[in-house]
N, C-alpha and C positions, 0 to 999 in steps of 0.2 A: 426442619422445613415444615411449612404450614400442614393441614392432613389435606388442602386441599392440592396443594403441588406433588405431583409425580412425576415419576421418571418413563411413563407411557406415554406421557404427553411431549417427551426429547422427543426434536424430529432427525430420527436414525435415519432417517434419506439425507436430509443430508450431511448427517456427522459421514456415509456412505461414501458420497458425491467427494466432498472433502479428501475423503481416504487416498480417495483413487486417484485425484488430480496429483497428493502427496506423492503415490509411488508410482507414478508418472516423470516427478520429477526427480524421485532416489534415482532411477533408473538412467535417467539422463544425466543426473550429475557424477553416479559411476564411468558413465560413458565419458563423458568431458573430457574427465580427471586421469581419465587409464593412460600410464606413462607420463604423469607430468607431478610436479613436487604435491599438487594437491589430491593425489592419489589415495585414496583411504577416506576422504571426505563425505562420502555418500553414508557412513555407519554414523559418521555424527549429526549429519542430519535424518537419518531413523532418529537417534536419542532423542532429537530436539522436537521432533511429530508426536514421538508416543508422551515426552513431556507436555509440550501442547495439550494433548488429550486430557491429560489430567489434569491440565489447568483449565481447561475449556469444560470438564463437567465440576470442579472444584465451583468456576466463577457460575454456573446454573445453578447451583446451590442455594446462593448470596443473593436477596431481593434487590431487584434494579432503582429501586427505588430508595434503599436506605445507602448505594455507591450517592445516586443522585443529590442525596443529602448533604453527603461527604462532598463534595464537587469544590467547594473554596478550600479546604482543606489541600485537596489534590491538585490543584492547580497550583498552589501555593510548592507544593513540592515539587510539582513538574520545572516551575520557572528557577528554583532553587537546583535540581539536578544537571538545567541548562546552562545555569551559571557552573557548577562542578566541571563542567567540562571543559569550558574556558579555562579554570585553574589546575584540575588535575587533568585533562582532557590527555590522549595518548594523539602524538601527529602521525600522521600516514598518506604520504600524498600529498603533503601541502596543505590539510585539511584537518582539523580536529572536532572529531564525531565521538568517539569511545571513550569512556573510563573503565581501563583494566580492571576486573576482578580475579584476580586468580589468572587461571588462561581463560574465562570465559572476558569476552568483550563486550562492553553493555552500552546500549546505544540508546542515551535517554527520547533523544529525538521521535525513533518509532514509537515509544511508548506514550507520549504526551499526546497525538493521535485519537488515544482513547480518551483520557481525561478533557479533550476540545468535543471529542462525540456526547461526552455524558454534558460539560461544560452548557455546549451548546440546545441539549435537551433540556436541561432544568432552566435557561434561562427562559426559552420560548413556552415552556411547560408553564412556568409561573406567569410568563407574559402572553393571556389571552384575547387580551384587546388587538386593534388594528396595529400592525407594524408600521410605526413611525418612523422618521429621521434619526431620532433619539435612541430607536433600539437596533437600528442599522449601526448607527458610530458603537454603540456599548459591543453587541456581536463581531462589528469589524475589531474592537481593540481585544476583544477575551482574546481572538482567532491569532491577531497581527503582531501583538507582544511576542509569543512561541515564537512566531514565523519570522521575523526578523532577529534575534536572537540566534533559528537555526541557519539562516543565510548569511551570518556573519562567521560561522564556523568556521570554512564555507561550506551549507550543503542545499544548492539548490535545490534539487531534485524532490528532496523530504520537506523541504520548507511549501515548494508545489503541490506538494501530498495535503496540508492544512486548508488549501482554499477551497474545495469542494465538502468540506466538513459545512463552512461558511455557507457557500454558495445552497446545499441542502436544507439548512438552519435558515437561513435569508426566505427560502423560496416556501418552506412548507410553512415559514411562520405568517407568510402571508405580506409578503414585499410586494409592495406597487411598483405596475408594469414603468410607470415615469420614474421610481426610484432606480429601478435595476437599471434604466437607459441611462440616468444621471451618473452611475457609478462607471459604466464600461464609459461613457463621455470623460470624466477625471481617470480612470487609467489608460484610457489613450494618451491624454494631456500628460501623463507623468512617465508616460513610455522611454520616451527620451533621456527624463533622468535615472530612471530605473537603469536602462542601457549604462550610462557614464559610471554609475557604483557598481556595476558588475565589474568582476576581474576579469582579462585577456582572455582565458583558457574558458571562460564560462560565455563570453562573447560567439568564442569559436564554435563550442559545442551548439549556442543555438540556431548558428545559420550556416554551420558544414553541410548539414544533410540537404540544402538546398540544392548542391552543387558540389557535390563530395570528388568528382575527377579532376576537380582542383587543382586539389590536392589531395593527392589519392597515397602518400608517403607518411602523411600526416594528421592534418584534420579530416580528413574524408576515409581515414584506412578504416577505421570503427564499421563506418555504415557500409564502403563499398564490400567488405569483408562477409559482413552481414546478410548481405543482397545476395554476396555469392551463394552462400552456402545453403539460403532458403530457396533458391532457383535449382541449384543441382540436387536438391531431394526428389524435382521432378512430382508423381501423382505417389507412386508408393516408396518412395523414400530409398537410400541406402543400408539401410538396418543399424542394428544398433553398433555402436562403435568401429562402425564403418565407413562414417562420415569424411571425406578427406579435408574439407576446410577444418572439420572439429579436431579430426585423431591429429593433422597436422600441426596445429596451431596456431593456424592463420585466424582462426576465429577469439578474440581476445574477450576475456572472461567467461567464457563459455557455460561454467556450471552457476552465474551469478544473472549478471544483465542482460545477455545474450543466451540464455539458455533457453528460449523459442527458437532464435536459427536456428540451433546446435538439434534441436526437437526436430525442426522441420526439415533439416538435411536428412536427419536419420532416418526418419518415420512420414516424408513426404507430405503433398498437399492433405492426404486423406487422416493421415495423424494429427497435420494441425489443425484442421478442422475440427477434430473428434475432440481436443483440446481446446478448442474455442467454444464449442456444444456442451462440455462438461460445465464450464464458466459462465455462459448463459443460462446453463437449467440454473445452478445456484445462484446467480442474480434473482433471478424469477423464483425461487423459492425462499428467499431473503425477503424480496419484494411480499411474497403472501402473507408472511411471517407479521410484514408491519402493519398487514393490514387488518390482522386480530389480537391486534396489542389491545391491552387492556385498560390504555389509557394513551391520552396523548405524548407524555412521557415517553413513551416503550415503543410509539411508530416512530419519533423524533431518534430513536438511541440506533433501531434498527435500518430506519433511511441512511443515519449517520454510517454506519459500518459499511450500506450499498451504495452512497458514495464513494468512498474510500476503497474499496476493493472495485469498481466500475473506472475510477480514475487509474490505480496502477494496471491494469487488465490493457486499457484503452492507447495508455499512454506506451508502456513496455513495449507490448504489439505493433504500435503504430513507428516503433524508436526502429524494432529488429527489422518493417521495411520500408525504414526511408522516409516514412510520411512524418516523424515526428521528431525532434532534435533528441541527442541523445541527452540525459539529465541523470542515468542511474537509479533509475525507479526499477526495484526489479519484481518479476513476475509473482504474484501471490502463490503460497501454497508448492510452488517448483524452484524459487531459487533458493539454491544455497544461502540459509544466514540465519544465527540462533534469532536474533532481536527481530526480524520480518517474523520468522514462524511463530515464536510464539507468541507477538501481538494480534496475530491473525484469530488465533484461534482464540485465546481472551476475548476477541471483538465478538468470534461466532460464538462464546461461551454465553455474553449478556444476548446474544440472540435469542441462545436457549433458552435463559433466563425469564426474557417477555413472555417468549411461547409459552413456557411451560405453567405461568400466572394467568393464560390468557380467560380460564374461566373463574379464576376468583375473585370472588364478589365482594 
C-alpha cells in the first residue's frame, strides 16, 4: 500500500452498520429455518459474512483505479462466465443460474454487477465531454449484453439489478433531460414486446401482486402470505421464532426473498423500521463516501454500489408488501445466499477503497 493509505481512514461505522444489519439477518434465518430441511443454514451464512470481511478489507487493499484499468479484461471474463453457464449451468427450477463448484454454487450473474459498476465508471471517467447519443448507445450496450444474456437464463429479477448501474452511469455522466425522455418514450414503445418474450410464470409474477385474491392458491399465495405475516407482527412483533406464518410455513422462502416478512412478523412494525433506519444511515454514508472520492472515477464506482444496493433495498421491500411484483431480488446483507453476500461486500470493499485514497495526492 502507498505510505499514504491507511487503515484509520477504513470507515469502521460502517464496516459497524454492515455487521449489525448481517446478524440481524443470521438471526432471522435461524429463525426461518428452525424445523425445516434448511435447518442449520444460519452457521453457513456466518461463514459467508466473516468471508466477506476478508474479502472486503483484501479488495481496500487493491487501488480502484488499476481494477479500473483492468475493466476490458473483466468484462471480457464476465460475458465468458455467462456463457459457462448456459453450457455447464446446474437447472433448478426451470432456470439455469449456477455453475457447481464443489458444494459451493456460484452464480456469475451477481458478480458481473461489479465489473458493469467499475465497467461503467472508466467508461464515463474517460468520457468527460457532454453525454451524447453515442455514449448513451455504447453505455446502454456494456450494460444490455450482461442483461439479456441473464434474462435468457431465465433470471429476471438479476438481469433488473443491471439497469440502475446504467441508469447511475447515464445520470451522473451527464444525460440530457430530452435524452432520458427519449429513452423511457422507446421503452414504453417496446413494452409490448418485452411483455410477448417473457415466459408465462414471469408474466404472472409481474402482475399477481396487483390482485393476488385472484388467485390466492397460486399466483397471488407469495404476496397474500406475505401481507399476512407483516400485519400479524402488529407494533412489537411476535419474537423471534415465534412467528406463526414463519414457524408454520405458510411463508415461502422465508430465510431468502421474504425474509423482511418473516423479520417483521417476528420483530414487528418497530424492528422493521429499525431495519429500514440501519439501511438508510448506510446509504447516506455510502452517499458521503462518494462525495470525497478522490477523483471522478471513485464517486462513479461508489454511486454505482448506491445504486445497486438502493434498488435491491427498494425493490425486496416494496415485493414483501404488495407494492412491487415479486422478481427474487433478495434483501442485502440479510438473505440467505453465498453469491449475494459476498458480492456485497466486494462492492463495500472498493468503497473502502476510494475512502481510504481520498487524500492522496
Amino acid at each position: 500500500m502507498s505510505r499514504y493509505v491507511s487503515f484509520r481512514d477504513f470507515d469502521w461505522v460502517l464496516l459497524l452498520l454492515v455487521l449489525l444489519i448481517c446478524s440481524l439477518g443470521v438471526v432471522e434465518i435461524y429463525s426461518a429455518t428452525l424445523a425445516t430441511k434448511f435447518a442449520g443454514v444460519h452457521i453457513k451464512q456466518v461463514e459467508w459474512v466473516l468471508g466477506g470481511v476478508a474479502l472486503m478489507l483484501l479488495m481496500s487493499m487493491v487501488n480502484y483505479n488499476a481494477l479500473i484499468n483492468r475493466v476490458p479484461l473483466m468484462y471480457v471474463i464476465s460475458i465468458a462466465a455467462l456463457l459457462a453457464v448456459e453450457v455447464f449451468g446446474k437447472k433448478y427450477l426451470g432456470a439455469r443460474r449456477w455453475v457447481q463448484m464443489g458444494s459451493f454454487h456460484f452464480q456469475p450473474s451477481e458478480w458481473v454487477k461489479l465489473v458493469l459498476i467499475l465497467a461503467m465508471a472508466k467508461y464515463f471517467a474517460d468520457n468527460r465531454g457532454e453525454c451524447d447519443v453515442q455514449d448513451i448507445v455504447k453505455a446502454g450496450a456494456l450494460v444490455g449484453v450482461p442483461m439479456l444474456m441473464v434474462l435468457a437464463q431465465p433470471d429476471l429479477g438479476t438481469a433488473l439489478t443491471y439497469l440502475p448501474i446504467a441508469i447511475m452511469g447515464l445520470f451522473l455522466g451527464g444525460m440530457k433531460a430530452k435524452h432520458a425522455l427519449i429513452i423511457v418514450l422507446i421503452g414504453v414503445l417496446l413494452a409490448p414486446v418485452a411483455w410477448h418474450v417473457l415466459k408465462p410464470y414471469q408474466r404472472d409474477r409481474l402482475t399477481s401482486f396487483l390482485e393476488p385474491e385472484a388467485d390466492p392458491q397460486r399466483k397471488g399465495y407469495q404476496v397474500i402470505q406475505s401481507l399476512v405475516a407483516v400485519g400479524s407482527g402488529g407494533i412489537l412483533g411476535k419474537g423471534t421464532a415465534q412467528g406463526s406464518q414463519t414457524q408454520g410455513q405458510f411463508l415461502p422462502v422465508p430465510h431468502t426473498d421474504f425474509i423482511f416478512a418473516a423479520f417483521a412478523e417476528e420483530h414487528g412494525f418497530i424492528g422493521a423500521m429499525g431495519v429500514l433506519l440501519l439501511y438508510f444511515i448506510v446509504l447516506m454514508r455510502l452517499i458521503q463516501n462518494a462525495q470525497t472520492a478522490p477523483d471522478r472515477a471513485g464517486t462513479f464506482v461508489v454511486m454505482g454500489v448506491v445504486a445497486v444496493l438502493a434498488f435491491h433495498i427498494l425493490v425486496n421491500v416494496g415485493m414483501v408488501v404488495g407494492f412491487m411484483p415479486v422478481t427474487g431480488i433478495p434483501l442485502p446483507l440479510m438473505s440467505y445466499g453465498g453469491s449475494s453476500v459476498l458480492f456485497m461486500f466486494l462492492a463495500l470493499g472498493i468503497v473502502m477503497n476510494v475512502r481510504m485514497r481520498r487524500f492522496v495526492n
